[in-house]
ChimeraX commands (.cxc) that place a marker at each C-alpha (Angstrom):
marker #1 position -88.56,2.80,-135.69 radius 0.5
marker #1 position -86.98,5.08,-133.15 radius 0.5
marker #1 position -89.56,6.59,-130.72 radius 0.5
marker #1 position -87.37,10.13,-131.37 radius 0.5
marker #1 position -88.13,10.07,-135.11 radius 0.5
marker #1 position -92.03,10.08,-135.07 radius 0.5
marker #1 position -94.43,13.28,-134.85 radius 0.5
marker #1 position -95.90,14.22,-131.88 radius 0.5
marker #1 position -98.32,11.99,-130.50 radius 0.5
marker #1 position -102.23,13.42,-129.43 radius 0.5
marker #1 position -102.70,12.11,-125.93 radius 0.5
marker #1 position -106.59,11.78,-124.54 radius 0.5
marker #1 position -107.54,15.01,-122.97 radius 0.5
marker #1 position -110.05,13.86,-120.48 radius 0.5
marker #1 position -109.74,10.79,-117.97 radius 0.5
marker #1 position -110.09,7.52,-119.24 radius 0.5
marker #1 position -111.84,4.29,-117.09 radius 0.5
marker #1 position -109.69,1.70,-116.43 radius 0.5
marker #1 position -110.21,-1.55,-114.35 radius 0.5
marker #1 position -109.91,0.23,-111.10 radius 0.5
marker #1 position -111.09,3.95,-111.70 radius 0.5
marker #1 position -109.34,6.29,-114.60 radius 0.5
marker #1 position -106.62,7.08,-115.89 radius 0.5
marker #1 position -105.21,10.27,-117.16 radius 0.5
marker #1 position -102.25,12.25,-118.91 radius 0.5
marker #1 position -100.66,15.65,-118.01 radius 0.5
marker #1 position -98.54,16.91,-121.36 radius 0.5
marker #1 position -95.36,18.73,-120.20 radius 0.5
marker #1 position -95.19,21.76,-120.94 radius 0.5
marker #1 position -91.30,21.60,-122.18 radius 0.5
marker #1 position -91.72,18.61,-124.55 radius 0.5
marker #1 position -95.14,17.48,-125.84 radius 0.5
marker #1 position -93.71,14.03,-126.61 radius 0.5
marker #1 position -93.75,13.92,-122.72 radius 0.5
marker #1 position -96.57,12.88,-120.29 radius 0.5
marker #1 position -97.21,12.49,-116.64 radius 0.5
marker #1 position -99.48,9.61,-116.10 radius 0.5
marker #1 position -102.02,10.10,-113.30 radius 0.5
marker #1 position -103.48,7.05,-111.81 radius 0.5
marker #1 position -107.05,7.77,-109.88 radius 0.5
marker #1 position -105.87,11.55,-109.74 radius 0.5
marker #1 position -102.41,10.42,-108.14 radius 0.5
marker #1 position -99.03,10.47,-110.55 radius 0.5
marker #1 position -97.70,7.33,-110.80 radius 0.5
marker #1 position -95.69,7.42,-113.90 radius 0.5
marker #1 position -93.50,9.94,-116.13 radius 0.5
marker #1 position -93.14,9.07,-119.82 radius 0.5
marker #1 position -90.67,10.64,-122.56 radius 0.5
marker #1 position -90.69,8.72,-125.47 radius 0.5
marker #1 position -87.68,10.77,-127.31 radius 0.5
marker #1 position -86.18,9.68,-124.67 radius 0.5
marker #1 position -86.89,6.33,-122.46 radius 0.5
marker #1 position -83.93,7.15,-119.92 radius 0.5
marker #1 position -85.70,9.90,-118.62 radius 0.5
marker #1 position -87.89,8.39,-116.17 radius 0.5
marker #1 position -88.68,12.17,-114.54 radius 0.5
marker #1 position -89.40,11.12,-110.91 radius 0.5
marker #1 position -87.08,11.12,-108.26 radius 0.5
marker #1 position -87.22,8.24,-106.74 radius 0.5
marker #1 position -86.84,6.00,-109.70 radius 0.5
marker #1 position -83.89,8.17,-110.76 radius 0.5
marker #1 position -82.53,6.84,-107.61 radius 0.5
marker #1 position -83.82,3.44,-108.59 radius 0.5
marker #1 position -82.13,3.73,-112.11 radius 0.5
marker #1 position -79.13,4.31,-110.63 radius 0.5
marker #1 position -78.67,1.00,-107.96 radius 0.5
marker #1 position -79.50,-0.76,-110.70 radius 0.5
marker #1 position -76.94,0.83,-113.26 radius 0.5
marker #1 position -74.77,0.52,-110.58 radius 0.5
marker #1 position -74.71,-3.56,-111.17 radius 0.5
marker #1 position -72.36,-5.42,-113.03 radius 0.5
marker #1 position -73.05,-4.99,-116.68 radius 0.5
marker #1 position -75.21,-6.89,-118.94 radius 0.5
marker #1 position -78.92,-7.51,-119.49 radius 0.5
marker #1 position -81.42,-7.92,-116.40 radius 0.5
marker #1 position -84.30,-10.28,-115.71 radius 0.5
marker #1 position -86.15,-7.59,-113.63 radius 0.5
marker #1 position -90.03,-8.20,-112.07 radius 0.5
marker #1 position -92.50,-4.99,-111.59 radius 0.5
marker #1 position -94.55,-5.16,-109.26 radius 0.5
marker #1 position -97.11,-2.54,-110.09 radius 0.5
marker #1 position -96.56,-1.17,-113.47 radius 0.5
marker #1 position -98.84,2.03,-114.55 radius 0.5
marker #1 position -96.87,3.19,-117.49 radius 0.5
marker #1 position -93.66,1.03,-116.82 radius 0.5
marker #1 position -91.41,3.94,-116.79 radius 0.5
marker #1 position -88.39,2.17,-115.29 radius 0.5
marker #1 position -89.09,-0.78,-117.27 radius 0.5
marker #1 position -88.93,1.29,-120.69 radius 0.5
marker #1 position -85.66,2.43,-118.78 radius 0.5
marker #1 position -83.90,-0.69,-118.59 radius 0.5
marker #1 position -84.78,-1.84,-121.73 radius 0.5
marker #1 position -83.16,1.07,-123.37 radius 0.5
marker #1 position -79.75,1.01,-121.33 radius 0.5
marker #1 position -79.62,-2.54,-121.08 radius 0.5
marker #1 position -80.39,-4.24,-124.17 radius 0.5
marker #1 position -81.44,-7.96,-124.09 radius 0.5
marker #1 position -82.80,-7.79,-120.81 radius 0.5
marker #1 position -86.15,-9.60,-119.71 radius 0.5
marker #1 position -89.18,-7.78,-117.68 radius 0.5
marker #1 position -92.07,-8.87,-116.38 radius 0.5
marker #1 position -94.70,-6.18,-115.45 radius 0.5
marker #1 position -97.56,-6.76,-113.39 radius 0.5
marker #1 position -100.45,-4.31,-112.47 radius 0.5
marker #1 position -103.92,-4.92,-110.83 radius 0.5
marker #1 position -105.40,-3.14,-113.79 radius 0.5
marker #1 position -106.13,-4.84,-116.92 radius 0.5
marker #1 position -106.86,-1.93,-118.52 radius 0.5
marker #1 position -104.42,0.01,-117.23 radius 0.5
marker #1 position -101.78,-2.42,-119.07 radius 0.5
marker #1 position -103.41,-2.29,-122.29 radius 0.5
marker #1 position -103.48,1.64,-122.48 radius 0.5
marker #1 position -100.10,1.49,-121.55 radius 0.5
marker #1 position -99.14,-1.08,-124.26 radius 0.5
marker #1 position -101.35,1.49,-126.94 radius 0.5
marker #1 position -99.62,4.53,-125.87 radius 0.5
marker #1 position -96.40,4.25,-125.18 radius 0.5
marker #1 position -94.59,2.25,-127.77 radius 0.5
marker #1 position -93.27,-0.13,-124.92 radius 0.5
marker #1 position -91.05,-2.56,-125.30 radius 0.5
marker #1 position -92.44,-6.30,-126.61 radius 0.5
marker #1 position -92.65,-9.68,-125.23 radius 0.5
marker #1 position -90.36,-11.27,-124.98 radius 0.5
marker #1 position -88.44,-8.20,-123.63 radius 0.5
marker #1 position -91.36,-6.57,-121.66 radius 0.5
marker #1 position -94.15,-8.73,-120.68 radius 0.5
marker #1 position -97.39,-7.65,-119.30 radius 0.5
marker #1 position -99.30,-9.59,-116.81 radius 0.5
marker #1 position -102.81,-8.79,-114.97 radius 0.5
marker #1 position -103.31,-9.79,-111.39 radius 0.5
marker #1 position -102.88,-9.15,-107.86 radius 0.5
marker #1 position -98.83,-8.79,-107.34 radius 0.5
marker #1 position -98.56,-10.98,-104.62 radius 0.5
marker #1 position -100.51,-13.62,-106.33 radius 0.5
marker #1 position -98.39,-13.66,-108.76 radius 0.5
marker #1 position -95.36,-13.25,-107.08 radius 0.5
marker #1 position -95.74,-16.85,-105.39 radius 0.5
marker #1 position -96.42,-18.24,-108.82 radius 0.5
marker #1 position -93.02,-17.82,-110.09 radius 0.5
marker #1 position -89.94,-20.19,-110.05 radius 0.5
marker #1 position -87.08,-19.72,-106.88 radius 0.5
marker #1 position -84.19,-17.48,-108.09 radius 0.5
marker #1 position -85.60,-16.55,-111.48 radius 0.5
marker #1 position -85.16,-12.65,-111.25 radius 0.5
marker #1 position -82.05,-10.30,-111.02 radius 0.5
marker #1 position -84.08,-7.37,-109.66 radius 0.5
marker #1 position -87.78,-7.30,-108.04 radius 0.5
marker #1 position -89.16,-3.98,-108.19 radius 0.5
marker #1 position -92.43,-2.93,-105.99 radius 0.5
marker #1 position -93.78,0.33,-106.76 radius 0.5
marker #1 position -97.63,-0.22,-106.48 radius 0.5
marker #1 position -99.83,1.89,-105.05 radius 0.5
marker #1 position -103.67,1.83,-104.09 radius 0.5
marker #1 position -104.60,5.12,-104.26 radius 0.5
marker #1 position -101.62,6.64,-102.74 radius 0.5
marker #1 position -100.65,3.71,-100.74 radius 0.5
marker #1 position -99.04,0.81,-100.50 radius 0.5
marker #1 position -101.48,-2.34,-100.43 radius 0.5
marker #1 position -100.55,-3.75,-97.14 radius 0.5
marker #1 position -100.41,-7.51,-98.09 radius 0.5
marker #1 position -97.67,-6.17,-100.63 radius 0.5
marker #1 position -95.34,-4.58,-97.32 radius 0.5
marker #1 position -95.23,-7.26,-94.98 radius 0.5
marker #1 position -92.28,-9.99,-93.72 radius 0.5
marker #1 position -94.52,-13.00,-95.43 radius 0.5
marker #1 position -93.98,-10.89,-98.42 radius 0.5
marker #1 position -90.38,-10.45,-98.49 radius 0.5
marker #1 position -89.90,-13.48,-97.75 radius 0.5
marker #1 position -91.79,-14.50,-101.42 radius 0.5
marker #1 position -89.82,-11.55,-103.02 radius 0.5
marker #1 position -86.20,-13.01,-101.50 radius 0.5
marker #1 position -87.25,-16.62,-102.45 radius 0.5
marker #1 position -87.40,-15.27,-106.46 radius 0.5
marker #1 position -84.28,-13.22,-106.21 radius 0.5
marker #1 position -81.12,-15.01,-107.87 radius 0.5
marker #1 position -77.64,-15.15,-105.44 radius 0.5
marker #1 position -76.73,-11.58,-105.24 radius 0.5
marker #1 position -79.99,-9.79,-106.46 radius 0.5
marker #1 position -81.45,-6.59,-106.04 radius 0.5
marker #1 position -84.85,-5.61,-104.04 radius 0.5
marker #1 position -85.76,-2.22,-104.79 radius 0.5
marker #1 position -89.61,-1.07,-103.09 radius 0.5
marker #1 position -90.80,2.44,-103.31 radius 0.5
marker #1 position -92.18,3.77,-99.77 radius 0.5
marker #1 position -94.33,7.16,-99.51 radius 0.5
marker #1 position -93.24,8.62,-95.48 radius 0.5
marker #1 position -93.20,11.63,-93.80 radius 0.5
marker #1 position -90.99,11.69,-90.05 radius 0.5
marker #1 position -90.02,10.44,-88.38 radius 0.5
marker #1 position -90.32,7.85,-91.11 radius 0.5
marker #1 position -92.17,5.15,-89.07 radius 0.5
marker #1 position -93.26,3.26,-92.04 radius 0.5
marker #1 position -89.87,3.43,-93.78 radius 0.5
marker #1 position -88.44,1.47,-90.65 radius 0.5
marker #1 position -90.45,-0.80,-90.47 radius 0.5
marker #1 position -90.28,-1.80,-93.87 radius 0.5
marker #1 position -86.44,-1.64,-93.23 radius 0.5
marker #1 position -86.79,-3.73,-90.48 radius 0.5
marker #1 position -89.84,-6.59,-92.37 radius 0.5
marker #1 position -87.14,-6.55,-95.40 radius 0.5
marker #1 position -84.03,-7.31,-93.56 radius 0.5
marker #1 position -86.02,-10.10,-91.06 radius 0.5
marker #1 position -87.45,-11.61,-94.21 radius 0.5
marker #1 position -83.97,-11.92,-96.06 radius 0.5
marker #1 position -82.16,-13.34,-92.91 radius 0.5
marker #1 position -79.89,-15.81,-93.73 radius 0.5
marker #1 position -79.10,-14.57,-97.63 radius 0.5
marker #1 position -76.31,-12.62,-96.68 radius 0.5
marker #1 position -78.37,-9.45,-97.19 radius 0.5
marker #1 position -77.39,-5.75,-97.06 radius 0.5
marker #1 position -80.58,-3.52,-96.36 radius 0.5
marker #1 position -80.43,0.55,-96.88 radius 0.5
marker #1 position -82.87,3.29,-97.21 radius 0.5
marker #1 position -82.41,6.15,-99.49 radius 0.5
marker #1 position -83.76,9.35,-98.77 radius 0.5
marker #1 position -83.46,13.15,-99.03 radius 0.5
marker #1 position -81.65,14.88,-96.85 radius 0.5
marker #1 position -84.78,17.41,-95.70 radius 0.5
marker #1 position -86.56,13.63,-95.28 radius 0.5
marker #1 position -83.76,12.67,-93.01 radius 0.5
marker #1 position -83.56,15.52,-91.36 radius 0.5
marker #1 position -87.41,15.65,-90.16 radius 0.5
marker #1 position -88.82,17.91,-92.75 radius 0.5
marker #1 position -91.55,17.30,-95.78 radius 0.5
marker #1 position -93.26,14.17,-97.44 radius 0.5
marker #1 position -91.97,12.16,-99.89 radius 0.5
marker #1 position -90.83,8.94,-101.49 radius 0.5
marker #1 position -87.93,6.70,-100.15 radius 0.5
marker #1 position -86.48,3.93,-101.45 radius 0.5
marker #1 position -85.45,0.42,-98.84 radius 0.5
marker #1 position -82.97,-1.44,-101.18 radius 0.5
marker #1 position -81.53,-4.92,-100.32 radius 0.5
marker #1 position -79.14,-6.94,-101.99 radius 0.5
marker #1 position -78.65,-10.62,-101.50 radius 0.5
marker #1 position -75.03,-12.24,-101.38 radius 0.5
marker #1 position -73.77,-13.28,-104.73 radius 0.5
marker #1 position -73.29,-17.09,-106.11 radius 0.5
marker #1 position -69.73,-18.14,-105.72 radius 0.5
marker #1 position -69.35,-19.52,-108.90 radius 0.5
marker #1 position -72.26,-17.71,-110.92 radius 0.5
marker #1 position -73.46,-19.64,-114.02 radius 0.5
marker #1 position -71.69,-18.31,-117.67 radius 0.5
marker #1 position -74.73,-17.33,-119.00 radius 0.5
marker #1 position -76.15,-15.60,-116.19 radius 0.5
marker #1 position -75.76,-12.17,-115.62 radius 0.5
marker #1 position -75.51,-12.52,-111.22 radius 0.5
marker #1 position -75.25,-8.80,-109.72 radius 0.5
marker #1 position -73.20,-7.92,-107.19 radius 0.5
marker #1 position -73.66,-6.62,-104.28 radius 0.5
marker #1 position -73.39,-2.13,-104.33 radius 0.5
marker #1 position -75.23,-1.31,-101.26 radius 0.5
marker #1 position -71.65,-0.63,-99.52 radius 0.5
marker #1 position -70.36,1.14,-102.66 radius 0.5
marker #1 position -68.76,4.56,-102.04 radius 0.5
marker #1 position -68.65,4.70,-105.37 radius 0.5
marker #1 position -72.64,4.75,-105.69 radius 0.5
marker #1 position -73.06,6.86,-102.19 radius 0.5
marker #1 position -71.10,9.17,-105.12 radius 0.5
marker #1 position -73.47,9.09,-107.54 radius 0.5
marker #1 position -76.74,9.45,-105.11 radius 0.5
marker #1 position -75.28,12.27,-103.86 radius 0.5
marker #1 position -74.63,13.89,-107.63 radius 0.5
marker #1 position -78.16,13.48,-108.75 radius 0.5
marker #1 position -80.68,16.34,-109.80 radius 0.5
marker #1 position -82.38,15.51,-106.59 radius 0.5
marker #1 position -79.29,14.37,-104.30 radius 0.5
marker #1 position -80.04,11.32,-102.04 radius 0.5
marker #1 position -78.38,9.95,-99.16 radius 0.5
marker #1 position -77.90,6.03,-98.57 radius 0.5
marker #1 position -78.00,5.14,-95.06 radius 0.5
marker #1 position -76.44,1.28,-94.05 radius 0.5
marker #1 position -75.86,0.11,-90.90 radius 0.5
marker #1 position -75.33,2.10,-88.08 radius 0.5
marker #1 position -76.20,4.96,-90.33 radius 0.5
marker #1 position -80.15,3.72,-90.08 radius 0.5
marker #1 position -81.89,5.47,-87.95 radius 0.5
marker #1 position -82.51,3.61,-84.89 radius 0.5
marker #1 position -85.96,2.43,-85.21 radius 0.5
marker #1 position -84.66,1.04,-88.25 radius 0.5
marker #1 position -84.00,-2.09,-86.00 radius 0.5
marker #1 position -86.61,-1.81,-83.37 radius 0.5
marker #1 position -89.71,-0.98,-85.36 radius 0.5
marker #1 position -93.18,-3.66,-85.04 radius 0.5
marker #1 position -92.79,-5.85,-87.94 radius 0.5
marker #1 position -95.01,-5.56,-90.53 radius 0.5
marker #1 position -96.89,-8.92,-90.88 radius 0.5
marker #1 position -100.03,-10.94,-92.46 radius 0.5
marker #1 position -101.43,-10.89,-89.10 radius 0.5
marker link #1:1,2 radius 0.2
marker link #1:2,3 radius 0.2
marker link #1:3,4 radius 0.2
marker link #1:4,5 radius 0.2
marker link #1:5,6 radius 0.2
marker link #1:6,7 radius 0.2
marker link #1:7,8 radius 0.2
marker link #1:8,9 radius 0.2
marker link #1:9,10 radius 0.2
marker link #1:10,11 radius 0.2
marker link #1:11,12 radius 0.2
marker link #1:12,13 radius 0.2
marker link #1:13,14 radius 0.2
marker link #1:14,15 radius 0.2
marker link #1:15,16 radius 0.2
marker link #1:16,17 radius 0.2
marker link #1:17,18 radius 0.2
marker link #1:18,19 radius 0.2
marker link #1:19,20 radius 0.2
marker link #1:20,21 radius 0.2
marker link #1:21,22 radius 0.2
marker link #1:22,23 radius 0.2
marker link #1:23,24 radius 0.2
marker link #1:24,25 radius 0.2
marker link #1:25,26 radius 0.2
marker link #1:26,27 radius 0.2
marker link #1:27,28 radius 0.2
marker link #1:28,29 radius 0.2
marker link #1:29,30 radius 0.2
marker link #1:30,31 radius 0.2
marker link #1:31,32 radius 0.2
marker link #1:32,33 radius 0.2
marker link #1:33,34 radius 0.2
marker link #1:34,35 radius 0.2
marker link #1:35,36 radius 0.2
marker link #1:36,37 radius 0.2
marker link #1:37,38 radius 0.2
marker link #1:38,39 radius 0.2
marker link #1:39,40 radius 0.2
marker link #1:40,41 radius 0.2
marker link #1:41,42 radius 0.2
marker link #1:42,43 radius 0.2
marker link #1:43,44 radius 0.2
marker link #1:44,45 radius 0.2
marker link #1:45,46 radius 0.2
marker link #1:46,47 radius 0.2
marker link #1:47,48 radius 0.2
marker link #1:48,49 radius 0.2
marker link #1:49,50 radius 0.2
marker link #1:50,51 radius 0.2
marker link #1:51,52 radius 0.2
marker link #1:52,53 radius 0.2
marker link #1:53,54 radius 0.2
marker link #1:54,55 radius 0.2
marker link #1:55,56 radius 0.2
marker link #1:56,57 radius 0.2
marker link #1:57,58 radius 0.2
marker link #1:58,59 radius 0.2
marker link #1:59,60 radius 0.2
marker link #1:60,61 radius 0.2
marker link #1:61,62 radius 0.2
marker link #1:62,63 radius 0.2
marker link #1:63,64 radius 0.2
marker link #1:64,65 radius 0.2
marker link #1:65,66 radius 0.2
marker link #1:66,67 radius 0.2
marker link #1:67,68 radius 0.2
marker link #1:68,69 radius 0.2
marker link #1:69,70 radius 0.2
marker link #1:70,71 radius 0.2
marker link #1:71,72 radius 0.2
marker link #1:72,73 radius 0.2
marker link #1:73,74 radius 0.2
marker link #1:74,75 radius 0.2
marker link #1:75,76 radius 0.2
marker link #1:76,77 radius 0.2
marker link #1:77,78 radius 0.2
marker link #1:78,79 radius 0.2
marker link #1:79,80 radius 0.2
marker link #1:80,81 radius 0.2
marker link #1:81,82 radius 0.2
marker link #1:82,83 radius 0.2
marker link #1:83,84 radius 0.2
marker link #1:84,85 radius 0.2
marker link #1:85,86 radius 0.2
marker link #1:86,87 radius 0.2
marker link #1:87,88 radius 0.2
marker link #1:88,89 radius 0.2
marker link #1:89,90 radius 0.2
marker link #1:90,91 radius 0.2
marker link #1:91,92 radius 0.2
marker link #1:92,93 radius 0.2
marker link #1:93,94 radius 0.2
marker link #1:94,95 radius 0.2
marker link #1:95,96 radius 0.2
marker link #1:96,97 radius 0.2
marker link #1:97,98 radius 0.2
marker link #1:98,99 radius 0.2
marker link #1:99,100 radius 0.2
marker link #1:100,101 radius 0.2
marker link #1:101,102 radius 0.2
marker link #1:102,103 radius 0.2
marker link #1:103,104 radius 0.2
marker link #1:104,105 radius 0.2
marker link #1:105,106 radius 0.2
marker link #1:106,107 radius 0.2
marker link #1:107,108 radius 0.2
marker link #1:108,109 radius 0.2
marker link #1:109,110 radius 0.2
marker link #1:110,111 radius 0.2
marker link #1:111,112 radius 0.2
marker link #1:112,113 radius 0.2
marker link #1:113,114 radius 0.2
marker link #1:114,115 radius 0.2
marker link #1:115,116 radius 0.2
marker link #1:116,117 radius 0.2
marker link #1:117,118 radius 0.2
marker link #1:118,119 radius 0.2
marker link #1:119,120 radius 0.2
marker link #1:120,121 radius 0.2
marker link #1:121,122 radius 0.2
marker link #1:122,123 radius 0.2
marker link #1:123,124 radius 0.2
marker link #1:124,125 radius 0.2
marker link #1:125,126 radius 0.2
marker link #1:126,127 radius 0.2
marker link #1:127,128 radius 0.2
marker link #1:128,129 radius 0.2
marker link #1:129,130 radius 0.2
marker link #1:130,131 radius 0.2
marker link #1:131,132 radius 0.2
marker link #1:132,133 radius 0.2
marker link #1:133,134 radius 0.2
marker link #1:134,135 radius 0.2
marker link #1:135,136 radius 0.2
marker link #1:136,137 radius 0.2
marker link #1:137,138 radius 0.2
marker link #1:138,139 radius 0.2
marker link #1:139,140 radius 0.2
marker link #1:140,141 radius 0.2
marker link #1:141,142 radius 0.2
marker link #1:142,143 radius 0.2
marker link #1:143,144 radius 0.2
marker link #1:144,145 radius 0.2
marker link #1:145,146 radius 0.2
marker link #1:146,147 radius 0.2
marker link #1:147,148 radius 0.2
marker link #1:148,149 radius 0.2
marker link #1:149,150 radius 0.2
marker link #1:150,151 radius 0.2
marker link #1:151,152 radius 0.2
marker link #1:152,153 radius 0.2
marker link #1:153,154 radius 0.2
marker link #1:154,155 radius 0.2
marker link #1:155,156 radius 0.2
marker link #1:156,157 radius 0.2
marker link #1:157,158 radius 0.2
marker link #1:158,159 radius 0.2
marker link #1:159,160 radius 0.2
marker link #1:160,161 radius 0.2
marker link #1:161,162 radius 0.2
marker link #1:162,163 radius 0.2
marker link #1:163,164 radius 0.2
marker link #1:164,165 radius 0.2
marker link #1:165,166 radius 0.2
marker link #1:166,167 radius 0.2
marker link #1:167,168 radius 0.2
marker link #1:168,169 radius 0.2
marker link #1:169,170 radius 0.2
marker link #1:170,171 radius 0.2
marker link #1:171,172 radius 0.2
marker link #1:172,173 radius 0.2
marker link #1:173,174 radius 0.2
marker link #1:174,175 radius 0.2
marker link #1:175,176 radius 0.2
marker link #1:176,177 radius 0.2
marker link #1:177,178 radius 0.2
marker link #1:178,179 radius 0.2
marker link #1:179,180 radius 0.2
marker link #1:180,181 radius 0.2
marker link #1:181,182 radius 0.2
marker link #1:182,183 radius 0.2
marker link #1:183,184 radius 0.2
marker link #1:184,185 radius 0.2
marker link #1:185,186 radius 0.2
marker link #1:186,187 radius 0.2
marker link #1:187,188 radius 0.2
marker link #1:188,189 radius 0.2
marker link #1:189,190 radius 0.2
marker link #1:190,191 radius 0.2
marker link #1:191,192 radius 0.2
marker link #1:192,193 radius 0.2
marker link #1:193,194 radius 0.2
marker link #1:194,195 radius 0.2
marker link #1:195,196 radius 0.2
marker link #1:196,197 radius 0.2
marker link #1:197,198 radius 0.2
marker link #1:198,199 radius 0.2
marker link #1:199,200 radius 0.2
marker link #1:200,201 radius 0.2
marker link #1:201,202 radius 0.2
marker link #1:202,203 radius 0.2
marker link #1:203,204 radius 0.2
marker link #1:204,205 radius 0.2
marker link #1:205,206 radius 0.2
marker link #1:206,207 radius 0.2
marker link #1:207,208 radius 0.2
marker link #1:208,209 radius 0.2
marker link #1:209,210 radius 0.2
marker link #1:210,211 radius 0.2
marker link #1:211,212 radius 0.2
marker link #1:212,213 radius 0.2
marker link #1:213,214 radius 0.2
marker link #1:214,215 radius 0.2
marker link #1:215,216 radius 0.2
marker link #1:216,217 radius 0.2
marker link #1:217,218 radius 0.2
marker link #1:218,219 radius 0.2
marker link #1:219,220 radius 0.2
marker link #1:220,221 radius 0.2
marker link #1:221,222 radius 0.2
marker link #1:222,223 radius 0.2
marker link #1:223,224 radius 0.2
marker link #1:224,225 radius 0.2
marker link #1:225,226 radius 0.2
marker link #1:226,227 radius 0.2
marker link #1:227,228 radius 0.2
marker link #1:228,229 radius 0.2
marker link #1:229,230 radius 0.2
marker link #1:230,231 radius 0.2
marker link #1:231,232 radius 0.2
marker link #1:232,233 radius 0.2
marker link #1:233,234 radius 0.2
marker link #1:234,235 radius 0.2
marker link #1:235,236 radius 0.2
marker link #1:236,237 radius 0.2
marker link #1:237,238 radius 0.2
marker link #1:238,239 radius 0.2
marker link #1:239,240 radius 0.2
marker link #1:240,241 radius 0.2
marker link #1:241,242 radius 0.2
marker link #1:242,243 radius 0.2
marker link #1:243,244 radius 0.2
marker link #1:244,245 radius 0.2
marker link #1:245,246 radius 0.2
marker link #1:246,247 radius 0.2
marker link #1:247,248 radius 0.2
marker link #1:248,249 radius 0.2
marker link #1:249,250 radius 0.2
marker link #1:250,251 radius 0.2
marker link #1:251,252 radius 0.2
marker link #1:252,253 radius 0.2
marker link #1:253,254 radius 0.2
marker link #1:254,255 radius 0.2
marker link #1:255,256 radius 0.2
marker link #1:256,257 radius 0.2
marker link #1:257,258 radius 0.2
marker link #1:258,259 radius 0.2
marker link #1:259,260 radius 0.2
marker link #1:260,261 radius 0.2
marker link #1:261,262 radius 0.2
marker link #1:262,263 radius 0.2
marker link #1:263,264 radius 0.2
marker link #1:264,265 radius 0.2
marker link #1:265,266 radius 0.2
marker link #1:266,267 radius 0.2
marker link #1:267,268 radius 0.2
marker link #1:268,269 radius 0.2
marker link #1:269,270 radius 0.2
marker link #1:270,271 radius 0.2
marker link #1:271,272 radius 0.2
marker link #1:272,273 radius 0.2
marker link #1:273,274 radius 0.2
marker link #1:274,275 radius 0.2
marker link #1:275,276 radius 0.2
marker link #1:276,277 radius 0.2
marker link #1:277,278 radius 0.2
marker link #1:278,279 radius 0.2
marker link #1:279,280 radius 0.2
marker link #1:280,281 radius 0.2
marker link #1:281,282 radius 0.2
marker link #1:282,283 radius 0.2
marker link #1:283,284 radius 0.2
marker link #1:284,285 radius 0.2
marker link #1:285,286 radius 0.2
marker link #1:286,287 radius 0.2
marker link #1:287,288 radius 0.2
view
């Protein structure tokens, strides 16, 4: 049944425990069939089940888009830190037949997730408890089209989930010309966004990668807190397999610069020389 044709749904009004505190939903006040998830008191998710392409934040607007902006088919995309898997309800609505793998920290978490919001089932959305990393090293070489990190403990990025060992794990999964898409919470002179620029494009050295940050102008410009986006493609198989959806490369796309720009929210992409120069001079971010 279509999310769109069923009544309202009655949300819990208080917190509710989960593995690693509580979590808790704030009804919009424009559509009660929409929810912001709070995770330990910090909003982590966005939920419209009329309609799963609305994914309400702004930074995984931007993240919809670089990924819409690959060559067409279904996905095998990996989450690394899930909440309400907004983006992954996303992607399974505007590309059918893909194949998702979610994985959160919080058992409980998952399973409130899987109760509330009608989400997608396994095989096309799987849900998986442990610690991302962990679980990251488990899986095969080249088995994922996109890798996705958006996890955050409370309002930060686990370090061991940021560093160049890390990449490294998250480039070995990637498939010849896939997408790494990680969510990073700055303020400037975006110190933390560099470096992460900078751990992301040492780690995928050799791959052919393109590395870019995506930002708001006010962000760029030296003003406000927010989320960013560091997005890195690896360079595509020559001769791809038939059955295999292999995504380009769109970093360098003027075409998605376009769209950025057009959003609700408009984002710039910076490449290149268009980094900001401690893009490639920043300390690494490492295990040690």
């Amino acid at each position: 049944m279509n999310p769109s044709s069923r009544g309202p749904r009655t949300y819990p009004v208080e917190p509710v425990p989960t593995t690693t505190g509580t979590v808790s939903l704030e009804s919009s006040r424009d559509d009660p069939e929409a929810v912001t998830v709070l995770v330990n008191g910090v909003p982590s998710s966005y939920i419209n089940r009329r309609d799963p392409g609305d994914v309400g934040f702004e930074y995984l607007e931007v993240m919809l888009t670089v990924i819409q902006s690959l060559d067409p088919g279904p996905l095998r995309v990996l989450h690394l830190g899930a909440a309400g898997c907004t983006l992954a309800r996303a992607i399974d609505h505007l590309r059918p037949g893909s194949r998702q793998l979610a994985v959160d920290v919080d058992a409980e978490l998952l399973q409130l997730a899987r109760a509330w919001f009608d989400l997608p089932r396994s095989p096309a959305l799987r849900l998986r408890h442990g610690d991302a990393r962990e679980i990251l090293a488990s899986l095969r070489d080249a088995s994922y089209d996109v890798v996705v990190r958006d996890a955050f403990a409370p309002d930060v990025t686990p370090a061991h989930l940021s560093t160049v060992e890390f990449d490294r794990e998250v480039a070995r999964t990637l498939r010849p010309g896939g997408l790494y898409l990680a969510n990073v919470a700055d303020r400037p002179p975006l110190t933390l966004s560099c470096r992460e620029v900078r751990s992301v494009h040492t780690a995928f050295a050799g791959r052919g990668a393109v590395v870019s940050l995506i930002a708001e102008p006010s962000l760029l410009r030296g003003r406000g807190y927010g989320n960013l986006v560091v997005a890195a493609t690896t360079a595509p198989r020559d001769s791809p397999e038939p059955d295999t959806v292999t995504p380009s490369s769109v970093i360098h796309s003027p075409a998605l610069a376009r769209q950025l720009r057009s959003l609700a929210a408009p984002t710039r992409i910076l490449v290149g020389t268009d980094l900001p120069s401690a893009a490639s001079t920043a300390p690494l971010l490492t295990d040690n």
